[in-house]
C-alpha positions, 0 to 999 in steps of 0.5 A, spaced: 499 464 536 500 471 541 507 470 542 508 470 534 503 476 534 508 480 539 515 477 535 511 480 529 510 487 532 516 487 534 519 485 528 514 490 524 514 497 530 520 500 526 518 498 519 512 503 520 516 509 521 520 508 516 514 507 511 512 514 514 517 517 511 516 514 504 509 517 505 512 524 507 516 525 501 510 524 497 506 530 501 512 534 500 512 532 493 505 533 491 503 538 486 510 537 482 511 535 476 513 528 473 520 530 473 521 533 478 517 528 482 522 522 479 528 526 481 526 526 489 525 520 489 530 517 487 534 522 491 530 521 497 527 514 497 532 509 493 536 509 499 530 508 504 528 502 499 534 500 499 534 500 507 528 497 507 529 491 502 535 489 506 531 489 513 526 484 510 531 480 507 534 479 513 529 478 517 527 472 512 533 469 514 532 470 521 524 467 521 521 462 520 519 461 514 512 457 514 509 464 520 505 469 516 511 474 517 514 469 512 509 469 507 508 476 507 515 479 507 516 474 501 510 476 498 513 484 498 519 482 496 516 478 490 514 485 487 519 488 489 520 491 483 513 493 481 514 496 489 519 500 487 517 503 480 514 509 483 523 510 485 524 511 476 517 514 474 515 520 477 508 519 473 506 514 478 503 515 485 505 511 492 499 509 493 491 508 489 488 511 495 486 518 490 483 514 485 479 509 490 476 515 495 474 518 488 470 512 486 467 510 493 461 513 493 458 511 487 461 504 488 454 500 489 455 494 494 449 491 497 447 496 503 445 501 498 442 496 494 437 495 499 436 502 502 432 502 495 425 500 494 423 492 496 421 490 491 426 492 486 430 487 485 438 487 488 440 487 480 436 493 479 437 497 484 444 497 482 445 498 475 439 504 478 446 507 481 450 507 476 
C-alpha cells in the first residue's frame, strides 16, 4: 500500500503544478466578461488540457488498472468532456467554490443544531435556521 501511495505522488507531483496554472488563468481572468474569458481560455488552457488529458491517457496505460490511481484517472477522463467545457464557454467558472463559501454559513448540519436549546428537536432546530 504505501509503495502504491509514493508511485501515485510520484505520478501526481507534476500534475498539481500543472493544475496551478488553470487556476492562475482563472485569477487573471477574473472580472471579464464571458466573452473575453472564453477567448483566454481557449488561447491559454486548450493546450494545457490537452497536455493534461495525453499524461493520463499515458499514465493509464502504464498502471495498473485495478489501483486507485487507475480508478481515478478513469473517472476524470469519463467526464472529460464536462471538464473541459468551461474551455467553450466563457459564461462557466473553473470551479463551485464561490457558490459554496456563499452558502456555508447557512448550511445547518447537526452541530448547529445541537448548539440550540435541548428540548427543540434536531428537525426543528434546523428548519429554525433557515
Amino acid at each position: 500500500m504505501k509503495q502504491s501511495l509514493e508511485l501515485a505522488g510520484t505520478h501526481c507531483k507534476g500534475r498539481l503544478k500543472h493544475i496551478a496554472e488553470f487556476y492562475a488563468i482563472k485569477n487573471g481572468i477574473r472580472g471579464h466578461s464571458a466573452d473575453e474569458r472564453r477567448l483566454v481560455w481557449q488561447r491559454q488552457s486548450r493546450p494545457l488540457a490537452e497536455a493534461f488529458e495525453w499524461w493520463l491517457r499515458t499514465k493509464l496505460a502504464l498502471i495498473c488498472q485495478k489501483g486507485k490511481l487507475a480508478d481515478a484517472i478513469g473517472y476524470a477522463l469519463s467526464r472529460w468532456k464536462g471538464l473541459t467545457h468551461v474551455i467553450d464557454d466563457g459564461r462557466i467558472e473553473l470551479d463551485n467554490n464561490a457558490v459554496e463559501r456563499s452558502i456555508h454559513p447557512i448550511t445547518p448540519n447537526r452541530k448547529t443544531c445541537c448548539l440550540l436549546a435541548p428540548t427543540v428537536a434536531p428537525s426543528t432546530g434546523a428548519l429554525s435556521l433557515l
